[in-house]
Backbone as ProteinMPNN parsed JSONL, in Angstrom:
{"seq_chain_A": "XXXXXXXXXXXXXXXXXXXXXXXXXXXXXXXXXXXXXXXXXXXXXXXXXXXXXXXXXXXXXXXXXXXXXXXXXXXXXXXXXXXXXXXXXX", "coords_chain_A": {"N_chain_A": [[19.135, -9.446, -2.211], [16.574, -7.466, -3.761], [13.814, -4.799, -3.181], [12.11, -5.654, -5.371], [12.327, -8.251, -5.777], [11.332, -9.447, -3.513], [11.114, -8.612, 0.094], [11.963, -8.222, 3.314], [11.145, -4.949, 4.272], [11.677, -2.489, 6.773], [10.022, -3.91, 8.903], [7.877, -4.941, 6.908], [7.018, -6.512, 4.61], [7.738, -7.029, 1.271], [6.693, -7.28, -1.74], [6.961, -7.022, -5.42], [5.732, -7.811, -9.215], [8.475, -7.88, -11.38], [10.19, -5.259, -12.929], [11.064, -2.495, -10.778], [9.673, 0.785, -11.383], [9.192, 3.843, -12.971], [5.871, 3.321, -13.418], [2.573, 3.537, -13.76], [0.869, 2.18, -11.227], [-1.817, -0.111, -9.368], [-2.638, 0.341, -5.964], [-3.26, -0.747, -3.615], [-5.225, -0.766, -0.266], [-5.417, -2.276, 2.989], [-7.184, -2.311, 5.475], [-7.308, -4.094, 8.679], [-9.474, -4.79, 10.834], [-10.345, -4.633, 14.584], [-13.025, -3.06, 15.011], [-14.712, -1.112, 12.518], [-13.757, 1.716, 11.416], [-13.962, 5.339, 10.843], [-14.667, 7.036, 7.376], [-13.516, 9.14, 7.513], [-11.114, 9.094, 9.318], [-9.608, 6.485, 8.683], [-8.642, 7.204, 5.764], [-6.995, 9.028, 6.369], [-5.229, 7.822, 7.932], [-4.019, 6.413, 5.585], [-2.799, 8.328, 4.479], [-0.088, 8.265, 5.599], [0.803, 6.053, 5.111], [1.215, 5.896, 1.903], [2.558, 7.916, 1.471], [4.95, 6.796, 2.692], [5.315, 4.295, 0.712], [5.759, 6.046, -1.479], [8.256, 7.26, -1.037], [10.067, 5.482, -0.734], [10.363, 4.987, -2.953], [8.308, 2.928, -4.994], [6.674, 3.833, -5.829], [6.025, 6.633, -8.425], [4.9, 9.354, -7.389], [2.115, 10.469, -5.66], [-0.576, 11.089, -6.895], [-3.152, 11.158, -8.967], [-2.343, 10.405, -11.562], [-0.497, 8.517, -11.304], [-0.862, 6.358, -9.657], [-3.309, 4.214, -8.727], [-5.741, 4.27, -6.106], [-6.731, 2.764, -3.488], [-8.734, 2.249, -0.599], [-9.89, 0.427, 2.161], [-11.567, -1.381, 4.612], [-11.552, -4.683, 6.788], [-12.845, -6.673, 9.008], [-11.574, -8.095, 11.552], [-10.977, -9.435, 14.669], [-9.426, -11.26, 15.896], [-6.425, -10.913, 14.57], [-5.541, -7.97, 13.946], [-4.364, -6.111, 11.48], [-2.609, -4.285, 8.76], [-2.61, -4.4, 5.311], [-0.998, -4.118, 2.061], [-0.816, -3.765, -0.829], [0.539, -4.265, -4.251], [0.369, -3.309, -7.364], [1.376, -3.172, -10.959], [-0.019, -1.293, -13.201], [-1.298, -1.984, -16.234]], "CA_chain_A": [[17.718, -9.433, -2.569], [15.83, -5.944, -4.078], [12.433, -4.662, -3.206], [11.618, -6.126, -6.463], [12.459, -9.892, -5.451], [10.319, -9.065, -2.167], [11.646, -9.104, 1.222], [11.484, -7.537, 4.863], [11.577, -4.018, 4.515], [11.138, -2.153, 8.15], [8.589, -4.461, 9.328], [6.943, -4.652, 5.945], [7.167, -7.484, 3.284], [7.542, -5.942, -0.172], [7.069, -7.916, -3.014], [6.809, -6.458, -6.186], [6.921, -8.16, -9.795], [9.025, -7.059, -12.524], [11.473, -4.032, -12.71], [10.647, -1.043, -9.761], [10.323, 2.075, -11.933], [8.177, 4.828, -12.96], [5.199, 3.45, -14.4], [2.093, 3.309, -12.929], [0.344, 1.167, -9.796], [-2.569, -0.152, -8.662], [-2.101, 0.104, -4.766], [-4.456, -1.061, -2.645], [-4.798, -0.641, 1.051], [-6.9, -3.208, 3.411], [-6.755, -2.459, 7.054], [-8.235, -5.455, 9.435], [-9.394, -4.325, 12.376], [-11.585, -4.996, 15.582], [-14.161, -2.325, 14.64], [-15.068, -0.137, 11.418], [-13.387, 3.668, 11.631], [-14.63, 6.288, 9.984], [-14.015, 6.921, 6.832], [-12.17, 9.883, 7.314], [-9.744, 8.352, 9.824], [-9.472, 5.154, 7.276], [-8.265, 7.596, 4.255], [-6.213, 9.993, 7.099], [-4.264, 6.939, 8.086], [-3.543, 5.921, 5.014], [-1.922, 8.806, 3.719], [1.308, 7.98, 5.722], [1.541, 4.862, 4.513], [1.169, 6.343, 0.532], [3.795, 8.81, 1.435], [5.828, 5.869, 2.428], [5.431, 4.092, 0.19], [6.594, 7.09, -2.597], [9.24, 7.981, -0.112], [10.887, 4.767, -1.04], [10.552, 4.689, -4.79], [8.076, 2.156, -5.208], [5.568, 4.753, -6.7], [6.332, 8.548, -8.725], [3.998, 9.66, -6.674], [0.714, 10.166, -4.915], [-1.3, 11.523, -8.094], [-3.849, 10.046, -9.665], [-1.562, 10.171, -12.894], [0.65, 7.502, -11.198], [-1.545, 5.401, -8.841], [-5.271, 3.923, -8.49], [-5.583, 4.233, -4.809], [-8.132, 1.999, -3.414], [-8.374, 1.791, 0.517], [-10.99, -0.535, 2.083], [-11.139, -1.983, 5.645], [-12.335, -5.496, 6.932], [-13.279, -6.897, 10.583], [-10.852, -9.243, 11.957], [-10.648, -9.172, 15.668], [-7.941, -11.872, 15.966], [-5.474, -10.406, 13.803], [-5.468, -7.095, 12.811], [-2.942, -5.67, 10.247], [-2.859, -3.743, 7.279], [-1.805, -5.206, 3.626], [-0.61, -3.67, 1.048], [-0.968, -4.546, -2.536], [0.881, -3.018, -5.439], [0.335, -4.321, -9.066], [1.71, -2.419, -12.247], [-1.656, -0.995, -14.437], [-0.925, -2.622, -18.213]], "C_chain_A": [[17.247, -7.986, -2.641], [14.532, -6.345, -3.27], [11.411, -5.26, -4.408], [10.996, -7.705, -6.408], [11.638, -10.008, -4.633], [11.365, -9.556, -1.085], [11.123, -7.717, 2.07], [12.298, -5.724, 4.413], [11.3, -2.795, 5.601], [10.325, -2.541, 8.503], [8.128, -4.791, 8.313], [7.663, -5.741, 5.004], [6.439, -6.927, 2.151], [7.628, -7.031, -1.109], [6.308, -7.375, -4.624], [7.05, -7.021, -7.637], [7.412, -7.286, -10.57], [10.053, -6.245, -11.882], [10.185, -2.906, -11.435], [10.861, 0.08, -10.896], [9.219, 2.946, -12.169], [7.197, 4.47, -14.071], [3.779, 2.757, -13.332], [1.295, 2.168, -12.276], [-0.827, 1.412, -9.624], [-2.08, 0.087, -6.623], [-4.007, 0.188, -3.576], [-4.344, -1.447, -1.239], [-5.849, -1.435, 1.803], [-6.404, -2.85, 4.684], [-8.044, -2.999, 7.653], [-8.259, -5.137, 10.677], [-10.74, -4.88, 13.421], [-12.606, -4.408, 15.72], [-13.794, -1.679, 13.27], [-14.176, 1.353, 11.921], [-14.149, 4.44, 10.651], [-13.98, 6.479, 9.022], [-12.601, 8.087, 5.948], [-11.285, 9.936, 8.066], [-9.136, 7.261, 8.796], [-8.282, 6.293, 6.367], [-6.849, 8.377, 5.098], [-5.2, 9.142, 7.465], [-3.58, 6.265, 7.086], [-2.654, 6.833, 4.342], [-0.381, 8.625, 4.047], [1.849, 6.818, 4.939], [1.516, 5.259, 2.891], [2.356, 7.011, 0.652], [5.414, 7.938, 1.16], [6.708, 4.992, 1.175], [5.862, 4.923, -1.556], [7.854, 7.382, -2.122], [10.638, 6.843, -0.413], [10.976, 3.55, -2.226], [9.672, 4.178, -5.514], [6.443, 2.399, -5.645], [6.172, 6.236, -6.947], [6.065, 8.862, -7.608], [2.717, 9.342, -6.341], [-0.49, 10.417, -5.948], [-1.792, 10.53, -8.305], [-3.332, 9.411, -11.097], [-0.759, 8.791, -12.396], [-0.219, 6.603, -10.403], [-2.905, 5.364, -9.045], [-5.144, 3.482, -7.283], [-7.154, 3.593, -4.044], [-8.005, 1.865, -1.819], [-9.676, 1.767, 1.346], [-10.712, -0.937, 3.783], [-12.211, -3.521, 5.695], [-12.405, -5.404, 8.561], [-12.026, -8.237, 10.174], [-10.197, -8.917, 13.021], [-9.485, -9.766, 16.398], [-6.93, -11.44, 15.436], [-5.452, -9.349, 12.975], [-4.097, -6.464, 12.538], [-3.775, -4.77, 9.134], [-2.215, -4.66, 6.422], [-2.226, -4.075, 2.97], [-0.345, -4.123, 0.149], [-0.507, -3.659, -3.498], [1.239, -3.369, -6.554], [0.44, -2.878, -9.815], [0.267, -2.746, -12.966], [-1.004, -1.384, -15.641], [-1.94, -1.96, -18.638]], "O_chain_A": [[17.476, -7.265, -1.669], [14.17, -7.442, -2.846], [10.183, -5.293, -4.33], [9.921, -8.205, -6.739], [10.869, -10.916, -4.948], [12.174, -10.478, -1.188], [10.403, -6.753, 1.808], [13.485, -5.418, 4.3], [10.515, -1.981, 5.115], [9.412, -1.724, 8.623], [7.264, -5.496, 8.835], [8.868, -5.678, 4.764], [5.282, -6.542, 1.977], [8.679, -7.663, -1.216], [5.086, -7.425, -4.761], [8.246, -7.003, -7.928], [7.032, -6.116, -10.617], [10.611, -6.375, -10.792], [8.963, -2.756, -11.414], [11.992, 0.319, -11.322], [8.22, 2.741, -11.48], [7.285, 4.89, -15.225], [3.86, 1.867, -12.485], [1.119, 1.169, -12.973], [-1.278, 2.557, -9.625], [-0.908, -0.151, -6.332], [-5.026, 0.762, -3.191], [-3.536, -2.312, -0.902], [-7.023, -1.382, 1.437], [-5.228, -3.077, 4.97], [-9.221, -2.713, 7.439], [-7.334, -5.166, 11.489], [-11.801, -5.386, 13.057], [-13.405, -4.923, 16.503], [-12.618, -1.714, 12.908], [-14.272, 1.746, 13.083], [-14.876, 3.984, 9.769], [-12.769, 6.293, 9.134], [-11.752, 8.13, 5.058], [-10.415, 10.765, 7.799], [-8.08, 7.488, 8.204], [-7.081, 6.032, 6.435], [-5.751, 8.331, 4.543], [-4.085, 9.651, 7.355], [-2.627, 5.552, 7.402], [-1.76, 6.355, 3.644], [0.49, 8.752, 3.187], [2.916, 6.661, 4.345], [2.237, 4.35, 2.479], [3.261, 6.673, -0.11], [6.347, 8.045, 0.365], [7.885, 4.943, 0.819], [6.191, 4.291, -2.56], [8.63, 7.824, -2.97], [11.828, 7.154, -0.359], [11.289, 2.376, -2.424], [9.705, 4.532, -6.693], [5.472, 1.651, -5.755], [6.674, 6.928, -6.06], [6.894, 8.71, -6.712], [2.179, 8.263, -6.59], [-1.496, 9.767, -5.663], [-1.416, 9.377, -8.098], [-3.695, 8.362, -11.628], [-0.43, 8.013, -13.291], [-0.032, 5.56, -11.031], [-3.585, 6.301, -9.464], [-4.54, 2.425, -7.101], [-8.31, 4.003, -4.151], [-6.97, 1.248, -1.567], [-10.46, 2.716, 1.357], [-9.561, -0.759, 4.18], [-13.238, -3.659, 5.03], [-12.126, -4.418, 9.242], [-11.736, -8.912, 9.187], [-9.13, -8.307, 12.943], [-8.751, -9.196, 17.206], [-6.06, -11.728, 16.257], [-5.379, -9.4, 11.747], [-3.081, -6.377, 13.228], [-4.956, -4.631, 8.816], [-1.419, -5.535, 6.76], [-3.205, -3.337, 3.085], [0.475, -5.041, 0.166], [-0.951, -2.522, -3.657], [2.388, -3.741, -6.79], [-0.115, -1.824, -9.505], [-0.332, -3.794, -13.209], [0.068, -0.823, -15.865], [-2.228, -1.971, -19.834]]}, "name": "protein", "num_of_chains": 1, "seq": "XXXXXXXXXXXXXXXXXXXXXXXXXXXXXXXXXXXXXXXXXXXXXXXXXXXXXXXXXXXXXXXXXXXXXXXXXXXXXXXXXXXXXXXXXX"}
């Protein structure tokens, strides 16, 4: 199974459709948490995970030429997580 097909990749369920390659992504970041952060912790935490996620192919890069970077938080005191969303721009 690829990153393409989706599966467990370090903790992280990747599913992606189509071919993985260089063309660009929406990517959208939701982190669910038990309070609000600020929103320059919010954007500061997300850059690891952007890095990451370039670090293992599944964006060129961090540029605005290659991604529309959208990152948003909700409330959810039972279960917080992040998601990650990453749709090919047509």
């Amino acid at each position: 199974m690829t990153i393409a097909d989706g599966n467990l990749w370090n903790g992280i369920y990747v599913k992606l459709p189509g071919h993985v390659g260089p063309k660009r992504r929406r990517v959208e970041i939701v982190s669910f948490r038990a309070r609000y952060l600020d929103k320059d912790n919010l954007y500061g935490g997300a850059k690891v995970l952007v890095d990451a996620i370039r670090d293992i192919g599944l964006i060129v890069n961090d540029s605005p030429k290659w991604i529309d970077l959208k990152v948003r938080q909700k409330l959810d005191r039972a279960n917080q997580r992040t998601e990650i969303k990453i749709a090919e721009i047509i």
